[in-house]
KEMARDREN-478511 format. One record per residue (C-alpha): x, z, y; residue in one letter. Coordinates in pm, whole numbers, plus 50000, padded with zeros to 5 digits. Layout:
N
X | Z | Y | A
...
% end
This chain:
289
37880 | 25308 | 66873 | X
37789 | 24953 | 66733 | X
37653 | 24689 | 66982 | X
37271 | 24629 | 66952 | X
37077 | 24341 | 67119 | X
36755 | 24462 | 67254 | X
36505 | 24201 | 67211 | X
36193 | 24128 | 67389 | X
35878 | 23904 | 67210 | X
35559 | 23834 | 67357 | X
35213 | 23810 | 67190 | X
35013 | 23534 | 67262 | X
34791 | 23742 | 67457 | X
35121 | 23845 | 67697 | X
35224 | 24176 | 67509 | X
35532 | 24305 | 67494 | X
35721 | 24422 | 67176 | X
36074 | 24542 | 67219 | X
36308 | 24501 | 66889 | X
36685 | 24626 | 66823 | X
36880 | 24345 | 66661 | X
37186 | 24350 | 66507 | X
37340 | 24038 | 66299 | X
37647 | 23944 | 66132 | X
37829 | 23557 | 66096 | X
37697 | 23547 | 65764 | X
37401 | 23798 | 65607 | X
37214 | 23819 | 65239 | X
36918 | 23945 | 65395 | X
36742 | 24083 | 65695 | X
36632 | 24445 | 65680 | X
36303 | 24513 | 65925 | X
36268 | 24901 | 65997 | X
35970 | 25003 | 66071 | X
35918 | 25358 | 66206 | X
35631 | 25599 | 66152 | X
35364 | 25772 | 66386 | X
35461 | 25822 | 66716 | X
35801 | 25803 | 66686 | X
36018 | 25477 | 66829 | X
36286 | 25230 | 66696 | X
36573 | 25483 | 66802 | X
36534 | 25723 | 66460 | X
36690 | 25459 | 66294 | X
36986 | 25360 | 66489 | X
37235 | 25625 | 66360 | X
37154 | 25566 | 66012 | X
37185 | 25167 | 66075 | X
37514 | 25289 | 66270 | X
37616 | 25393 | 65962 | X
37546 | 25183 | 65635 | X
37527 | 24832 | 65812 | X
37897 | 24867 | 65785 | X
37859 | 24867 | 65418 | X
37612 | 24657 | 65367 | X
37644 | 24199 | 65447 | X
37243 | 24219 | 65592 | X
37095 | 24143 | 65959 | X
36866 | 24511 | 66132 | X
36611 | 24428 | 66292 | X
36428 | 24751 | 66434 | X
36111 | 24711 | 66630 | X
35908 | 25008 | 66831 | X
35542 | 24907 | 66703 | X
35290 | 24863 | 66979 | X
35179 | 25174 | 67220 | X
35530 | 25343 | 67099 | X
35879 | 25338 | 67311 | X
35919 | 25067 | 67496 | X
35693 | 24818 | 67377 | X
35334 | 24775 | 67524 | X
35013 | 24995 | 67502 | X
34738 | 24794 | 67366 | X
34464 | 24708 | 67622 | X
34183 | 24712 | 67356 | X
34338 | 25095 | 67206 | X
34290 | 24941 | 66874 | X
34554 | 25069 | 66656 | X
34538 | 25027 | 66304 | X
34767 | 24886 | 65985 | X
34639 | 24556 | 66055 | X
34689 | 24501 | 66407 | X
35019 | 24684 | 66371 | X
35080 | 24377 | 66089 | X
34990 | 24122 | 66299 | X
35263 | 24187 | 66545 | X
35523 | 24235 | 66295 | X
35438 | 23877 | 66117 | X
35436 | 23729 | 66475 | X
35796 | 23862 | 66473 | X
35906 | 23733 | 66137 | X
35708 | 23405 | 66226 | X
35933 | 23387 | 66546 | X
36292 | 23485 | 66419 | X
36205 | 23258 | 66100 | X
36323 | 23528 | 65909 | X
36268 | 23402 | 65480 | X
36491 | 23676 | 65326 | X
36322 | 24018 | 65451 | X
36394 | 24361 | 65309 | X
36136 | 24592 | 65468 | X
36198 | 24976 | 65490 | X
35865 | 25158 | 65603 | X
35848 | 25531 | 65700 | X
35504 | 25750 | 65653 | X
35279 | 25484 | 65908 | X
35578 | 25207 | 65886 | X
35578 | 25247 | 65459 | X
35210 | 25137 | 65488 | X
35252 | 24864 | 65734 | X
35543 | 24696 | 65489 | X
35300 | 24734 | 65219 | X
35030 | 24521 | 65469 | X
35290 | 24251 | 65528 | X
35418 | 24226 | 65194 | X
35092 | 24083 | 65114 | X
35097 | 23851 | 65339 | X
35462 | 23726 | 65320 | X
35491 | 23775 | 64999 | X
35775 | 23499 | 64920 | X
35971 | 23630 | 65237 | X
35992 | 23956 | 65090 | X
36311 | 24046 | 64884 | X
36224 | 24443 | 64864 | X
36017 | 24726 | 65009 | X
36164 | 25068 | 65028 | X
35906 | 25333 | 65141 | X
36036 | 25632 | 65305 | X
35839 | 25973 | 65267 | X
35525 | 25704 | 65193 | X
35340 | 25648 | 64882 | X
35059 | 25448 | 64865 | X
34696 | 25582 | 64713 | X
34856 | 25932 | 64843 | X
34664 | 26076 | 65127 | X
34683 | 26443 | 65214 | X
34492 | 26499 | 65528 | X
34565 | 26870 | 65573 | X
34983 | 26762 | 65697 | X
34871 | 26470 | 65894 | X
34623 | 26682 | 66058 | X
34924 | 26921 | 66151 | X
35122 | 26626 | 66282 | X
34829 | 26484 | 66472 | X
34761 | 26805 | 66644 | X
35100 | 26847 | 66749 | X
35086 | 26498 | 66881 | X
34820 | 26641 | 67088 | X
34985 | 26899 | 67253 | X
35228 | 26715 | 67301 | X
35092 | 26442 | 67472 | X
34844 | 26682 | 67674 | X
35116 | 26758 | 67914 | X
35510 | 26709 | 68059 | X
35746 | 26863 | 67950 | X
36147 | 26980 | 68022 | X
36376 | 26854 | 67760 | X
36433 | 27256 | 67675 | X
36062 | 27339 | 67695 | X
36025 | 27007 | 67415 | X
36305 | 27153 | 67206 | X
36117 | 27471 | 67189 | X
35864 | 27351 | 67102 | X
36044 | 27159 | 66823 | X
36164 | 27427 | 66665 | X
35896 | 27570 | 66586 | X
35643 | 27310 | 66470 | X
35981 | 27107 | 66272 | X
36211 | 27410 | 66187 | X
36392 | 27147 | 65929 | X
36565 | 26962 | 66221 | X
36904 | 27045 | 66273 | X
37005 | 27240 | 66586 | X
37280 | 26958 | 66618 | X
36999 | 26710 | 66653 | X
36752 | 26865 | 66870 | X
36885 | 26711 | 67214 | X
36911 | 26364 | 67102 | X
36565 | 26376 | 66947 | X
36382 | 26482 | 67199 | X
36568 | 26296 | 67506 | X
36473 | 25996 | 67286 | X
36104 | 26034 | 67293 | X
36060 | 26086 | 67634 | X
36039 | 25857 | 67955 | X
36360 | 25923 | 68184 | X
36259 | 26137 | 68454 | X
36424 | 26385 | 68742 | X
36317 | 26679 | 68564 | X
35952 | 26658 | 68386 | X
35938 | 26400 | 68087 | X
35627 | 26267 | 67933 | X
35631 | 26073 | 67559 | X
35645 | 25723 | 67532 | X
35356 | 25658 | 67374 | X
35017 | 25557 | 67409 | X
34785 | 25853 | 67394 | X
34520 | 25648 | 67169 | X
34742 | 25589 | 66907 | X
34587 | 25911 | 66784 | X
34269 | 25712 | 66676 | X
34538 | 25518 | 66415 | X
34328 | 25403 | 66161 | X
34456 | 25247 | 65808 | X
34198 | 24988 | 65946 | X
34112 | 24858 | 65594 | X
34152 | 24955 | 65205 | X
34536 | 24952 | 65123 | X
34662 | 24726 | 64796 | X
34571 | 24902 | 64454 | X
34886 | 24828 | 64248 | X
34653 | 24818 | 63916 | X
34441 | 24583 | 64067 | X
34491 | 24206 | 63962 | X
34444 | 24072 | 64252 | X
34778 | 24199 | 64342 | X
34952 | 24195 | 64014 | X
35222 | 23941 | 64198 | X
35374 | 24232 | 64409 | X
35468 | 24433 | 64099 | X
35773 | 24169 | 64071 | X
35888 | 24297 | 64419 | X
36143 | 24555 | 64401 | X
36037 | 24861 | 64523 | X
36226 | 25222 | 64605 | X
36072 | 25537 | 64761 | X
36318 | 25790 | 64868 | X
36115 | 26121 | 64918 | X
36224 | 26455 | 65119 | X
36264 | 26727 | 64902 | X
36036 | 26941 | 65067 | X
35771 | 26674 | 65143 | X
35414 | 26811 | 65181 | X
35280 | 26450 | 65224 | X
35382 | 26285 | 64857 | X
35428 | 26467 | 64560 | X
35717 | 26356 | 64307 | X
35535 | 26303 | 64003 | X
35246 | 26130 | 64183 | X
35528 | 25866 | 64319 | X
35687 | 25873 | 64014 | X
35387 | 25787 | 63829 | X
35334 | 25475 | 64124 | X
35706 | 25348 | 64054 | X
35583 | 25323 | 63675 | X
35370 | 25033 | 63761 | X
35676 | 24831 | 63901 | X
35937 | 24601 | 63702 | X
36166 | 24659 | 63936 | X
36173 | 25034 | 64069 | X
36418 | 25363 | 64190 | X
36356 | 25698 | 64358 | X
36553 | 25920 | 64575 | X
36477 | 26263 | 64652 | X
36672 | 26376 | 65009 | X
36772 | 26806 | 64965 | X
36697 | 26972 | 65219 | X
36439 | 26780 | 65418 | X
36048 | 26749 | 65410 | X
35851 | 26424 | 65612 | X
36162 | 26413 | 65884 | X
36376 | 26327 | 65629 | X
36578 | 26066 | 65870 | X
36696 | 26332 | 66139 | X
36644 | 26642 | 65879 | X
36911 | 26571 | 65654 | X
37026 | 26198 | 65815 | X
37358 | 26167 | 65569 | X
37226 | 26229 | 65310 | X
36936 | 26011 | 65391 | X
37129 | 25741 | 65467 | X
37321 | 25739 | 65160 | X
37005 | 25700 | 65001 | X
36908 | 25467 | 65204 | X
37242 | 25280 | 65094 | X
37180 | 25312 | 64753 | X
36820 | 25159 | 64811 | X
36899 | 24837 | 64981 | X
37209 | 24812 | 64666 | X
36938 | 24859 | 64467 | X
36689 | 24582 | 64583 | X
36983 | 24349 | 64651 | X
37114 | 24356 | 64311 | X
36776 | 24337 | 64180 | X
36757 | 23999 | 64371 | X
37126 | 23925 | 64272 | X
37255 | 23858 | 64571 | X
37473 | 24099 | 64578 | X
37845 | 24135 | 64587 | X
% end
């Protein structure tokens, strides 16, 4: 197992937000992970594990606020925005200038919030599972109702992989353990999640960027890669596709085998896409070698 610094900033208002690091001597570019609803910093650790071996770039991989083990918000208020805000804080703080952000489902449209904002910090955006002007209610309904249940109650780690197998049949068997001894708070025998039950009020908290609008006409420079799961029910691949088509600078994966989960569904062969992303956006940048 690589060696990860676990990081801890605080907001002005006394906050806490916990962040994996992992840097190299010398690095093109800082990659900022950003995971999606209710799930925490670890889902990306194998798959950083993996290609930051390949790859000359810095990891930083924060769990968002009211997820793992970063702080609930007091006010319950959690929407893109306020979910931006502490990221920038972050960037502001590590005076990070070279950033390659990878967003998944809730993280894809937080990167898309902060690329607006720090727009020269931002090398590349890679969107996993996310695509945005795409919003099918009917499968985040599903997920937020599981969330529910899930949150409703404790839970043995066997009872939660039950329970995982039959509301995300697509996870591996081999995965099942480390998944859901990952989400919970250690305990003697009954586990709860570690998250904030109000994060079920997520909000996108204002109108996402328009790609055809001129206003943002800048960002179509940015290069830009969505890698899908085959069996996705939340984007379709024509429909992101047709997005990429607005972008100079653009590539798409599709991951067999997998649907929203992609990362833990089919995890190598996510990760090669993955891989083939950040080539992608760092050639694009030509900075790399």
């Amino acid at each position: 197992m690589m060696s990860y610094n676990k990081r801890i900033f605080f907001t002005p208002l006394g906050r806490k937000l916990v962040y994996h690091s992992y840097t190299k001597k010398s690095s093109m570019a800082t990659v900022l992970m950003l995971h999606g609803f209710s799930e925490h910093s670890f889902i990306w650790l194998k798959t950083v594990e993996e290609i930051s071996q390949k790859l000359n770039c810095d990891f930083i991989i924060p769990d968002l606020s009211g997820h793992g083990l970063s702080d609930w918000r007091e006010d319950g208020d959690y929407n893109i925005s306020n979910y931006a805000n502490d990221i920038e804080m972050i960037i502001d703080e590590l005076n990070l200038h070279s950033l390659i952000l990878v967003g998944h489902s809730m993280g894809g449209r937080i990167a898309q919030e902060i690329t607006t904002r720090k727009l020269s910090y931002i090398k590349g955006i890679v969107l996993v599972d996310f695509c945005p002007g795409i919003d099918n209610t009917q499968p985040a309904n599903c997920i937020l109702e599981n969330f529910n249940i899930s949150t409703n109650r404790s839970w043995t780690i066997d009872e939660y992989k039950t329970f995982l197998s039959s509301t995300r049949p697509l996870i591996p068997e081999s995965e099942m353990d480390w998944y859901a001894r990952n989400l919970f708070e250690k305990g003697k025998k009954n586990f709860r999640l570690r998250v904030d039950p109000n994060i079920a009020n997520y909000n996108i908290g204002k109108k996402t960027v328009n790609v055809n609008n001129k206003t943002y006409n800048h960002l179509l420079g940015v290069p830009i890669s969505i890698i899908r799961g085959q069996y996705s029910s939340f984007i379709d691949e024509s429909q992101a596709k047709k997005y990429l088509s607005n972008f100079k600078l653009a590539s798409y994966f599709s991951v067999p085998k997998s649907g929203h989960g992609l990362i833990i569904e089919n995890n190598r062969l996510f990760n090669m896409a993955l891989y083939d992303s950040l080539v992608f956006v760092l050639e694009s940048n030509r900075g790399y070698s």
